[in-house]
N, C-alpha and C positions, 0 to 999 in steps of 0.2 A: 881823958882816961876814964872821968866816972860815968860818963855817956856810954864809952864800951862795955863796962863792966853793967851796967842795967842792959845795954842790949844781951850780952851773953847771959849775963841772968833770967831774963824773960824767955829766952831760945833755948834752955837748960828745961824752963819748965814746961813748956810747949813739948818740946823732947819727950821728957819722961809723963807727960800727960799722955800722949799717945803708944810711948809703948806699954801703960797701966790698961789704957783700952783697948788695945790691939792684941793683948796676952788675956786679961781675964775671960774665964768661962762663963761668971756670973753675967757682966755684959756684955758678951757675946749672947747669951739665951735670953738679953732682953727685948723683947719687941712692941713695937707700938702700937697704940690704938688706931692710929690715922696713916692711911699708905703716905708715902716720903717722895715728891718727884724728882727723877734722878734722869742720868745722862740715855738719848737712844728713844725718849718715852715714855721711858719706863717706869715704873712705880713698885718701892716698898716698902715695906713693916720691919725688915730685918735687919737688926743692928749693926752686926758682922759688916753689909752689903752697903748701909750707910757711912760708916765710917770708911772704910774703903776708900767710896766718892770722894767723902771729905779730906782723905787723904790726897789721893790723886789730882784731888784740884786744889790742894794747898802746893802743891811741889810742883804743879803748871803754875799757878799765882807766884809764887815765890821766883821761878827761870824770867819771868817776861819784867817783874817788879827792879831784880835785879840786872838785866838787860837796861832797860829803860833809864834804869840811876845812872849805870855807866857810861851808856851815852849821854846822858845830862849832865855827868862830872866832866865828861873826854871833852864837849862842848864848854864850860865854865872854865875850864884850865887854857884851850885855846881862845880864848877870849879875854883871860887876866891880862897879856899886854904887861905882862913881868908884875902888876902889880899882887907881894907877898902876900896880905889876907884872902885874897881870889883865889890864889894858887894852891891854900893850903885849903879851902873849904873845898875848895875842886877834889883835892887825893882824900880830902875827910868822907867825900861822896863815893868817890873811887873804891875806897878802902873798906866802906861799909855795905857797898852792895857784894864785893867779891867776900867778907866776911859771911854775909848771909848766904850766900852759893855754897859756901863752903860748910855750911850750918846743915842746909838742905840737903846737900849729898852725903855730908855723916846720917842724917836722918835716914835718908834711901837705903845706907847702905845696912843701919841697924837693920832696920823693917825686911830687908830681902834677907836678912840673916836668920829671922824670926820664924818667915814663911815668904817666897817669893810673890803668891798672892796678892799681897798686902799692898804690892806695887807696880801690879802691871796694868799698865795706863796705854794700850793699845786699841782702841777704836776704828780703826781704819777698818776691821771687817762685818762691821755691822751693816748688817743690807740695806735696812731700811726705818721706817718708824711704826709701822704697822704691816695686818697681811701675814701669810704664809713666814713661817724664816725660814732660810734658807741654807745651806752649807756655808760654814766661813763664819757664824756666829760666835764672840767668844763667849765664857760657860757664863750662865745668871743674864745674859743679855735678854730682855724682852720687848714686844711682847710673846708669850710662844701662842702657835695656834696648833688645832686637832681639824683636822676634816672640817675647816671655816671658822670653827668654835674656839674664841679667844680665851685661855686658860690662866687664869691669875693666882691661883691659889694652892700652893702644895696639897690640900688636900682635896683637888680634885686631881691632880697629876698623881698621886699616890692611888687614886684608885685607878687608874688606866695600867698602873706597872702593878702594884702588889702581889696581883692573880702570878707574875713572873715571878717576882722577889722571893713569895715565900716555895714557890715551886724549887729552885734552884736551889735556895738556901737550903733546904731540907733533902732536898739528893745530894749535896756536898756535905750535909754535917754543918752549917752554919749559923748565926743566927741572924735572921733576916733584917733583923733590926741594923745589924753590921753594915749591909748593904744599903740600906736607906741610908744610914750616914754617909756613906760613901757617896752615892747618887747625891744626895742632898747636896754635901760640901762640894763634890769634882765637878755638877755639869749644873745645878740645882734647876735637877729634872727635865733638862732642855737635851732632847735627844739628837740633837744635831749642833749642840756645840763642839767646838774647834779652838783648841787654846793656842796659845803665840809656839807652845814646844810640841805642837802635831802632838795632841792627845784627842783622842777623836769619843764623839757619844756619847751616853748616860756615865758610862763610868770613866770616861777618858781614858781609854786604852791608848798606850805611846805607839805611834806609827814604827819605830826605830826598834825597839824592843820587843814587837810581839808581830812581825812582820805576815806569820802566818795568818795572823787575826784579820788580815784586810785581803790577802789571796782567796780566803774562801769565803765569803759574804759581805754582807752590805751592812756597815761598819752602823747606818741609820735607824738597821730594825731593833728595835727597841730587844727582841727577845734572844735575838742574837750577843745582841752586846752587853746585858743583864748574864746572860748563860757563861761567855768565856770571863767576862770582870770576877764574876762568884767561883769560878774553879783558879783561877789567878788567886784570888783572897785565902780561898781555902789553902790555896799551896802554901804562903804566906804565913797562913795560921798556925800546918802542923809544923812549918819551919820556928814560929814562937815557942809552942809548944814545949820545942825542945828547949829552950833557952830558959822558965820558967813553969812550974807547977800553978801559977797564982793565976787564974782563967782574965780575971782582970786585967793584970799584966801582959797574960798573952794577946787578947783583943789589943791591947794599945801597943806592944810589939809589932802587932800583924797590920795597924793600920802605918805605922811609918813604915815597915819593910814596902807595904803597897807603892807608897810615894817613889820610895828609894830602895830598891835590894840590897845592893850591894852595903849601901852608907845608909841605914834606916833613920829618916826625919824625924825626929822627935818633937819637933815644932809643928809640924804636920799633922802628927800623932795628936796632939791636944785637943788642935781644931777639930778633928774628927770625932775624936771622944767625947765632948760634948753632943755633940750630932747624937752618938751613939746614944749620951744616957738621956739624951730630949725622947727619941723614939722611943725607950725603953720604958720610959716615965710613963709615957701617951698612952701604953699598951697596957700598964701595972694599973696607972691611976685611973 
């Protein structure tokens, strides 16, 4: 019994250690001095993107750990030969790994409630390890490239779009910086990312909801898909607008309605907003 109670205790704080880091803004806008090697290749600085990893291969570590136990208890149990100490270390193993399963998937199911983000551990459409990417990338996968030229750095992918961003923002009325957040959190600047729910390009425009958005162009050219994501946001906006006088409030209205119309995400909303007050900071400071 006290063996259970320190396991639950330890998995209570694992628990709420992750969702202290998985919510704060403060680290989230932390980044490192030294790139971080992560799954695909790839390399980063960004806190958000790290943690993530460490998320997503804590809850593959956890499925194969607890696998593994069960089959070593299911073995140890058929093996006692009736005798009761065997029997009962056998279900002690049993009982502990399906505890920890059951630890994990409370865990999952908090973090998908936070932000779905947080836990999508889908890799199958990554092309390759280097080279061109290609269609079927999901968002933040890298490495990306330009015309052969391997791109690591938001602030050289900021200068290839900017010349768009602020063109667009400023015929909608927006502030450009809104969009960079956008861009940053939905696809981080990879113009041919493709999420698991068919959101396609820099801003992730949903296949399902904006159908006309892929009848008339090529969902990959960067200035296409900057031009209709920024008149989506701005609809978005003066829909806040109305809801709130407080310009602040309405930008973090306008970034969850973006995620969700209908049900605007306010866990979405956070993630973004920081985004938002990083590029704001970068432009003031």
């Amino acid at each position: 019994m006290k063996k259970n109670k320190k396991k639950m205790f330890l998995a209570a704080v694992v628990l709420t250690s992750i969702l202290v880091f998985s919510w704060s803004p403060a680290f989230a806008q932390y980044k490192n001095q030294e790139k971080i090697p992560g799954p695909g290749g790839e390399q980063t600085s960004d806190f958000p993107t790290y943690l993530k990893q460490i998320i997503n291969f804590g809850f593959a570590t956890i499925g194969i750990l607890a696998l593994w136990m069960i089959v070593i208890g299911a073995y140890q149990y058929l093996m006692a030969a009736g005798n009761i100490g065997k029997v009962d270390s056998a279900k002690e193993t049993i009982g502990s790994a399906l505890l920890g399963l059951i630890l994990g998937l409370c865990a999952w199911i908090i973090l998908y409630k936070i932000n779905p983000d947080l836990v999508k551990m889908d890799l199958s459409r990554i092309q390759g390890l280097g080279g061109e990417v290609g269609a079927g990338i999901l968002p933040g996968s890298l490495p990306r490239s330009i015309a052969g030229k391997v791109i690591a750095s938001e602030d050289e992918m900021r200068k290839l779009y900017d010349p768009l961003i602020e063109k667009y923002a400023k015929q909608e009325g927006v502030d450009p910086n809104a969009i960079r957040a956008l861009i940053a959190h939905e696809s981080k600047w990879n113009r041919e990312a493709i999420s698991p729910t068919n959101d396609y390009g820099l801003m992730q425009i949903n296949q399902s909801s904006h159908s006309s958005f892929f009848s008339n162009g090529n969902w990959k050219d960067p200035e296409y898909n900057i031009s209709y994501g920024t008149k989506y946001f701005a609809q978005r906006l003066n829909w806040a607008k109305s809801q709130t006088s407080d310009p602040n409030e309405q930008y973090y209205l306008a970034f969850a309605a973006y995620n969700r119309p209908a049900n605007p995400n306010l866990g979405y909303a956070s993630l973004v907003n920081w985004q938002f007050q990083r590029f704001s900071n970068q432009k003031t400071g």
